[in-house]
Each structure stands twice: as C-alpha cells, then as structure tokens.
N, C-alpha and C positions, 0 to 999 in steps of 0.2 A: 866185494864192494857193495856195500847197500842201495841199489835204486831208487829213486824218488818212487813216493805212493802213486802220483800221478801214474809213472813209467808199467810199475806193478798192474795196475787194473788195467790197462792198458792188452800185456800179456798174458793175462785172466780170460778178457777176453775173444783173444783173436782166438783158440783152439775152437770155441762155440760160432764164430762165424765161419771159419772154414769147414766145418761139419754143417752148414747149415747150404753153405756153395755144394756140398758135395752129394745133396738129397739129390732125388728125384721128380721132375716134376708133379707128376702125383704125388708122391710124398709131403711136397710144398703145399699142395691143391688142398690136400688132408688137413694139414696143422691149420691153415689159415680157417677152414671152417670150422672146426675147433672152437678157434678162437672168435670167431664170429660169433658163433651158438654163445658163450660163454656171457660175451657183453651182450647180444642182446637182453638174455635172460637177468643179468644184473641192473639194466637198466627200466624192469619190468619191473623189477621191486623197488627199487632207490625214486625212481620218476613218484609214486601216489605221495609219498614223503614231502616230496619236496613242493609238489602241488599244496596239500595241506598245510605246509608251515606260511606258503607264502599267501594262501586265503584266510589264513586266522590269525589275526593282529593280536587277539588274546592271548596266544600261547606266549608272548613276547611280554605280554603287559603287569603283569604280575609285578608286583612292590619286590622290596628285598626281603621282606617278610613270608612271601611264598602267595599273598593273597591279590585277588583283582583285585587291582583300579578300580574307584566306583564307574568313571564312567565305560573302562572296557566291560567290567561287569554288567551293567546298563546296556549294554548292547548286545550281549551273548542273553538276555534274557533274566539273567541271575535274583538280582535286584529292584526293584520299584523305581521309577521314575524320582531322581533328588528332591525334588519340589513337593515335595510329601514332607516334607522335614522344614521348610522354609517356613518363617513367620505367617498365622494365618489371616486372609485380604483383608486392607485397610479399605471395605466399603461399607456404605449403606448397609442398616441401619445403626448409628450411634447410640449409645448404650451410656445413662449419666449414672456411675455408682457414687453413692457417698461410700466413703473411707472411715469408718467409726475411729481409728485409731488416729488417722492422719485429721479427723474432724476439715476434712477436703471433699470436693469431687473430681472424680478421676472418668472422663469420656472416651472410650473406645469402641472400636468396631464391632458388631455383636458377634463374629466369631472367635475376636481378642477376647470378646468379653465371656465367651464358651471355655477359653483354655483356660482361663482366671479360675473359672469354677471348679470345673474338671481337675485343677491341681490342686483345689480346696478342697474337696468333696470326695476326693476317692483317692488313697495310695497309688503313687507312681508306677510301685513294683506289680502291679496288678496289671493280667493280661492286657493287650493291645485291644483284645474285641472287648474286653470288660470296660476299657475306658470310652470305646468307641461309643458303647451303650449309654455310658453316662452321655458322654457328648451330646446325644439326638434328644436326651430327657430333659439337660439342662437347656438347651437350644430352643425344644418345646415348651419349657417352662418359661422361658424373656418373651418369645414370639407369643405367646397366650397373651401374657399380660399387658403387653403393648397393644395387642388387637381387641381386650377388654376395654382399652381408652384408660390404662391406668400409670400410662407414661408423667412422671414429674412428681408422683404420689408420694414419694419417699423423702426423707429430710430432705432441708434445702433446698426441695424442686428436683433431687434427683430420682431417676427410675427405681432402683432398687437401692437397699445399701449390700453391705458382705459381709452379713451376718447370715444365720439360719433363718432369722425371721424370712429372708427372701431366700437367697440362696450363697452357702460362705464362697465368698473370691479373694485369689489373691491379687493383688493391684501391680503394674506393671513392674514397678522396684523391688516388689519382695517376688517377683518371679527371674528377676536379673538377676538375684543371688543363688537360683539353681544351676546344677551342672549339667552345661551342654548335652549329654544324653538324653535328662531327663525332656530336656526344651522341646528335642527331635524327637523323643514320643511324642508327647502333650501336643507340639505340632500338627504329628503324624494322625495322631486319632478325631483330630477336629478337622484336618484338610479329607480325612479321607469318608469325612459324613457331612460335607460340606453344605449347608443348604438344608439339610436332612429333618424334618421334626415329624412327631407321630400325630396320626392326625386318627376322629374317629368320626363317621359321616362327614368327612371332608371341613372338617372344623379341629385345631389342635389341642390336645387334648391336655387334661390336667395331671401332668405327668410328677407325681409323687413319688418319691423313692427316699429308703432308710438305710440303716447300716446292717443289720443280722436279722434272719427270722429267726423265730421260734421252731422251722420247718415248715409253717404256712405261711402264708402272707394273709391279710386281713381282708373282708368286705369293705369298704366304707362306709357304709350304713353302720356297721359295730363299731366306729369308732366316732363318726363325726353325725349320725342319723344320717345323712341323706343318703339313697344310693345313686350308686354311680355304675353305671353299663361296664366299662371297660377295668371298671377296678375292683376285681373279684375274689375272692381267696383262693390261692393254687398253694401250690406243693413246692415247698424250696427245701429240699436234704441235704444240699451242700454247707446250707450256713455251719448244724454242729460237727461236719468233717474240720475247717480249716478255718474255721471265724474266732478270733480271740476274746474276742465279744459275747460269744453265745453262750454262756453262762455267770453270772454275778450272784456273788453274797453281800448281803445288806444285814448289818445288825441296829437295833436301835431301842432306845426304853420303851417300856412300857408308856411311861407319862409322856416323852418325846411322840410316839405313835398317835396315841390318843391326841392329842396339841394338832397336829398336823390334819388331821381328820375333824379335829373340832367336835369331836365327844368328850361327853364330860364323863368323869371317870363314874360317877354315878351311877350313868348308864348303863355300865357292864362292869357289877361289881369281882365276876367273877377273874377281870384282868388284875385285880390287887388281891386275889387268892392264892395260895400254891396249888398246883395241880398237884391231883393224887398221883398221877406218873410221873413225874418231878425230882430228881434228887434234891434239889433246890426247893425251901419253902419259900423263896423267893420271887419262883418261878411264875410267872401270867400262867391264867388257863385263857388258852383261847376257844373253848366251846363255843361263845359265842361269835364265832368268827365261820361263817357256812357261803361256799360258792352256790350263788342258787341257779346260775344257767352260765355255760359258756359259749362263745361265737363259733362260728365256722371256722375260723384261724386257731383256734383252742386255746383261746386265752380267758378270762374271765369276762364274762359277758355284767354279771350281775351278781355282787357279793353284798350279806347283810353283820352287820358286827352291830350285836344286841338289836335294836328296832331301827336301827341307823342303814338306810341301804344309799349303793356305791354303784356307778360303773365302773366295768373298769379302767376304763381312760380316767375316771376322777379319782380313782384309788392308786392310779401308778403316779399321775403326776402332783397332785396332794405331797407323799409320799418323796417324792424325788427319784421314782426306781424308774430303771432301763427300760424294761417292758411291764404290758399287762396280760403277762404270763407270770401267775405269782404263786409259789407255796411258800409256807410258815411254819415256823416249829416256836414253841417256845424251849430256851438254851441258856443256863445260869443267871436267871435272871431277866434276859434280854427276850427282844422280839427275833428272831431268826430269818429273813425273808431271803427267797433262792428267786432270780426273776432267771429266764429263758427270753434271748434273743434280746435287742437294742432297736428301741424306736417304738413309731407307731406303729408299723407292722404293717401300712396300704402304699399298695405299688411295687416299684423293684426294690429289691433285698439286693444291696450293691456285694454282699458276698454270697451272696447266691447268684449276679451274676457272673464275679469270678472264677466260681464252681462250676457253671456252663462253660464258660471259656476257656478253661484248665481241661475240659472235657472235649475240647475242639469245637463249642457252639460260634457258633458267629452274632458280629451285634445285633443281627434282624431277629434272629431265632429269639437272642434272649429278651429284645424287645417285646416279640409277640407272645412267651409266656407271660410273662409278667403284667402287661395290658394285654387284654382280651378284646378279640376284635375290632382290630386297629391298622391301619397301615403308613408304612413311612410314603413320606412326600416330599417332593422338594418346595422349599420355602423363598418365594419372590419379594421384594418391597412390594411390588404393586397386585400381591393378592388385594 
C-alpha cells in the first residue's frame, strides 16, 4: 500500500532524530558550535549587503531602461542641478527688438533676449562651452549698448532689431518651433553664464565676434583704423581643421570686377589683354593687380589694381567676398578669387571657439584668448 507523502517524510525523518538522541553530549556541544561558527560567518558577509541596499535609494531608482532618475541621479551627484535647463529669468532689464520680418516689436528679458541670439548666431550642435562663449559676447554686446544710452535707437523706438546690423535673434515663436533638446541647451548655456559680460578696465567691452578665421583673427586698427586694447590678432588653427566656411571660390568677369571697384577699364588695359601664360586669349592679365602690405592677421592690408589702391576691408566688401584674405588667378576667361576664412576677422572666431571646446577649453579660457586682457564680471541693473 502506498503511504501518503505526508506519512513518508515523516519516516525519512525519524531514523536522523534518533541518531541525534543517541550522540553524546559532547558530541551535541560539537555540532551546535559548528553551527554557530557557520551563521555567524554568513551573517558577516550577507549583513554590509543589505546595509547598502537599504542606504542607496539609487540602486532602486533606475527607469526600465537601465538609467537614473534625473532626480535620484541629482542626488548621487551624476547630473546638474534641472534648473540649468528651465527657461532663462523673466527679469530686468527688458530688451525691445524690432522683428524685421514680423515688421513688430517683440520685448523680452535680456537673458531671453541672450538665447534668441545665441540660437541666431551660432549652431546648436556646437559645444556647450562654445555656446556658453557666445552667451557672455552677446550678453556684453546688449549691456554695452544700453549703458552707451543707445536704448530705443533702433526702428520704431526699439533697442536693437535681428538682424546683423545689431546682432541676428530669433524671436520667441521661431524659437517654439525648436525641439526640446535643443531649448535645454540654449537654456543651459545662458543659465549657466548668467549675469556674465566681459568687461575691460571694469567697463564692457566691445565684444565682436565672426564666423571662421583665416587662422588669425584681425587687429582692429586693420580693419576699422581705430585700435582697440583688447582686440588684437591671435592665432585661431581650429577654423581650417573643422569650419565649412574656411575656404570659398568666387568666379567673376573681368567687366563685372572692374564695375564693382569702379575702375574704368581704361585704367588697366592690361585686364582686356590675354595673358601670355593663358591658354585663353580671353583671358585678363592681372599684372596689375600687386598686394602692397599685409596686416597682422595676414590678410590684405593694402592692394593696388593699376594706380587704383584698396583696403582690404574696401576690396572684400566692394566685391562681395567672405573675407580679406584674397588670392586671384585669372581662369577661361574669368576673375578666379580663392578668399580664406568668413567675416571680418576681429574678435572671436566662433569656430575657432568650437575648436577650443572640442579641445576641452572652457568658456572663460576661450573668452580670454580671443579678448586680450579682459575679465568676466557679473552684470547688475544698478551698475
């Protein structure tokens, strides 16, 4: 007859308690310490375990995706503080831009009116300290102008518009139609230099910046005469590593060239000759086309075409070229112009400082290359 399982472990186990009546008490004395030794020792390792689980709420807090919480992450350290990501303060001082396209003005807080820029002015996808950089230039550039007394100067009575002539902005609508990431950068780089403008004898400074050098950046004297202390030509090599900018072909007629320069072809008849090294008899000679000095930043300082002389700020923009870093070839026919780098060339080279920042620089670093002897400060209503 089959016993119940109950019955069976039942008779399993009496053979091991009657062998266990039948020890000795020493014997008993033995195993029991055994088994003492045994848990203690297990409760020696299992006990830091479970200390730890129950001190770190992180270990727990992880998404279904494997990653922290921002806010347990926020508290192990990991992450920034969220509010680096939040809209930046709706205070003092108010900022009135005209809207050329919306022919409006649109008044925001001057560091709404900082991200407006900074989204105008410089790729999204560009380092965090590259944007931070831009942040404190454009920041310096509204706070200049407002403390020059040149608030209401602009159409209609407002501050600046958003264009270049001041500095391009996007206006708060065409910033609603970016995507969320980009908001929490753009946020993050303006919250995290809040306050921030470059100041030079405790005065802000006139913070100029372009898109590519040439590899230098320019004096100001070489381009506008006057000089300026902190606006000096240094050394930018990042632009031709990663700037899409940093070199341009420009083709254009001979008659076209001359037109734009306003020589008359008379004056160099040698442009409606074929050059003798020309496959083309069609070809210009440009003999008389001679750089006669160049700047610090190695651009054309002083060019003469036949008895006609040029700077060369008057010869790039005349012209319509990128920069005035210029060579020439004549090419079937045509004028051939090669320019090096985008803009004027004084200040920061905004891919020179994505080049810093790709490099691990930070926004101060790339600030104080680019202005020379300058320091940041924080900016009050009531300077």
């Amino acid at each position: 007859m089959m016993l119940p399982e109950s019955t069976r472990r039942v008779r399993r186990l009496l053979p091991i308690r009657w062998k266990w009546r039948k020890r000795s008490p020493k014997e008993k004395g033995l195993v029991r310490g055994v088994l003492w030794t045994v848990s203690l020792m297990m409760l020696a390792l299992l006990l830091p375990l479970l200390l730890v689980a129950k001190g770190n709420p992180v270990q727990d807090s992880r998404s279904a995706s494997g990653q922290l919480s921002e806010s347990s992450a926020r508290q192990s350290g990991s992450v920034i503080d969220g509010k680096i990501y939040e809209h930046p303060a709706a205070t003092e001082p108010y900022i009135r831009v005209f809207l050329s396209g919306a022919d409006k003005i649109e008044k925001v807080p001057l560091e709404q009116y900082v991200r407006g820029v900074v989204a105008a002015e410089m790729p999204i996808e560009f380092e965090l300290e590259a944007l931070k950089a831009q942040a404190i230039a454009s920041r310096t550039y509204i706070v200049r102008r407002m403390e020059q007394g040149l608030a209401g100067k602009a159409e209609k009575g407002a501050d600046v518009n958003d264009t270049i002539s001041y500095q391009a902005y996007l206006s708060l609508e065409e910033l609603s139609k970016k995507d969320a990431e980009s908001i929490k950068k753009l946020n993050r780089a303006v919250n995290e230099t809040s306050g921030q403008i470059i100041t030079y004898k405790d005065k802000p400074i006139e913070a100029l910046f372009f898109s590519t050098s040439n590899g230098y950046t320019e004096n100001a004297e070489d381009y506008w005469n006057n000089p300026v202390p902190y606006l000096k030509s240094v050394e930018s090599p990042w632009d031709a590593m990663i700037s899409p900018r940093y070199k341009s072909v420009t083709e254009m007629s001979p008659d076209d060239f001359l037109t734009k320069l306003s020589i008359p072809v008379q004056a160099v008849p040698a442009f409606g000759a074929g050059s003798n090294h020309s496959k083309s008899s069609t070809s210009p000679s440009l003999v008389d086309m001679k750089v006669i000095d160049r700047t610090a930043g190695k651009r054309i300082g002083e060019l003469k075409i036949g008895s006609y002389a040029f700077t060369g700020r008057e010869f790039r923009e005349k012209l319509g070229l990128r920069s005035s870093d210029v060579e020439w070839k004549s090419k079937n026919g045509m004028i051939e112009l090669t320019t090096y780098g985008y803009g004027h060339g004084v200040g920061m080279s905004q891919y020179g400082a994505q080049g810093m920042a790709l490099e691990g620089a930070e926004a101060k670093s790339i600030i104080t290359h680019y202005y020379q002897g300058v320091k940041l400060t924080t900016y009050s209503v009531d300077r």
